[in-house]
N, C-alpha and C positions, 0 to 999 in steps of 0.2 A: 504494500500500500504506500509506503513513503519512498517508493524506488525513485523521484523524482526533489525528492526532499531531501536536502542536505542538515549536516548540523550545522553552519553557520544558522540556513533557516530557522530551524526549531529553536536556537540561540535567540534568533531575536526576538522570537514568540514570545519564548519566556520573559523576558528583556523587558518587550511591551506590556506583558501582563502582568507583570510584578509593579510596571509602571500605573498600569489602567486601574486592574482590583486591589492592589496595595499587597503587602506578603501576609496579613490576616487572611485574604479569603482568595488568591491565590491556589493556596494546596486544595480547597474546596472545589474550586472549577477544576482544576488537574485531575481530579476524581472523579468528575461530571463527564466531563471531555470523556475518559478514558472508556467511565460505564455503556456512556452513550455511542464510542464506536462499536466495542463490544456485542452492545444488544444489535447495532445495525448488522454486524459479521455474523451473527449470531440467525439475522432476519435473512439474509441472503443464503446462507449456505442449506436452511431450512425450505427454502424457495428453491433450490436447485437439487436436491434430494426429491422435493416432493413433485417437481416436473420431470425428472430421471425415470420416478417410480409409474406415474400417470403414461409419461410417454414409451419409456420401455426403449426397445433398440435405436427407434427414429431419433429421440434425443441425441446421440453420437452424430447422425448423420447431421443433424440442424444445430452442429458446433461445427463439425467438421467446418467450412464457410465461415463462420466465427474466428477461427483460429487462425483461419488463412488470412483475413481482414486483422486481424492482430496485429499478423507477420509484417504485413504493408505498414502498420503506424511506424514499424523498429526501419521501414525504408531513408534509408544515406543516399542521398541525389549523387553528391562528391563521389565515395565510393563506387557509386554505378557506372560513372562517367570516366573516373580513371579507370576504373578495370575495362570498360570500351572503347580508350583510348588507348592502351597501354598494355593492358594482354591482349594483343594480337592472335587468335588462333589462325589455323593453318590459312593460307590466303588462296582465294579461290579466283578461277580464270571468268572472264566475262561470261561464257557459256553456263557457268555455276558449279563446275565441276572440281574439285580442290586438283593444284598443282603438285606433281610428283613430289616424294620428299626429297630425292637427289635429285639430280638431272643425270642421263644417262653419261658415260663416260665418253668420248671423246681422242680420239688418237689418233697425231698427228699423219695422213697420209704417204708410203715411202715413194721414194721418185719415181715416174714409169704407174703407178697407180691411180685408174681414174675416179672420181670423185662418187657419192653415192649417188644413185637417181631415183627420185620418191613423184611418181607421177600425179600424187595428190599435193602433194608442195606447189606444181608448176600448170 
């Protein structure tokens, strides 16, 4: 729940509420605060139980989409960009077909040898 919450923040929470309710009633709200996420973690996990039990298998399938929509908030634009800028996989020829990983080899012709002839080349 606080994965977004640092202790600087929660610092100045206290910070200000030490300033706003005074350190008499201070620990009171800290108590209130804590009961009251409690009961809401408390309201949720009981609501997700009791739509698991009602719906039965379908429930997995009507998160599965859930989860995947999760995965998109944790989405890095920058990382996307350099990894598509910068990990190059194999580079493919206009036709769409990927280029050989070598290129075939090559040797030099001896004198008196004529040249190859590839009638779809010409």
């Amino acid at each position: 729940m606080f994965d977004s919450i640092g202790w600087v923040e929660i610092l100045i929470i206290v910070v200000a509420g030490l300033f706003i309710l005074g350190p008499e009633r201070l620990p009171d709200a800290a108590s209130w605060v804590g009961k009251t996420i409690r009961q809401v973690r408390d309201y949720a996990t009981g609501a997700r139980e009791q739509l698991k039990q009602e719906m039965g298998p379908e429930f997995e399938q009507l998160r599965k989409p859930l989860e995947d929509l999760k995965e998109l908030r944790n989405f890095d634009p920058k990382r996307a960009v350099t990894k598509h800028l910068f990990d190059d996989p194999a580079p493919a020829k206009p036709n769409g077909f990927p280029t050989p990983a070598t290129p075939p080899a090559e040797r030099p012709l001896n004198p008196g040898e004529r040249a190859p002839y590839d009638p779809d080349a010409t």
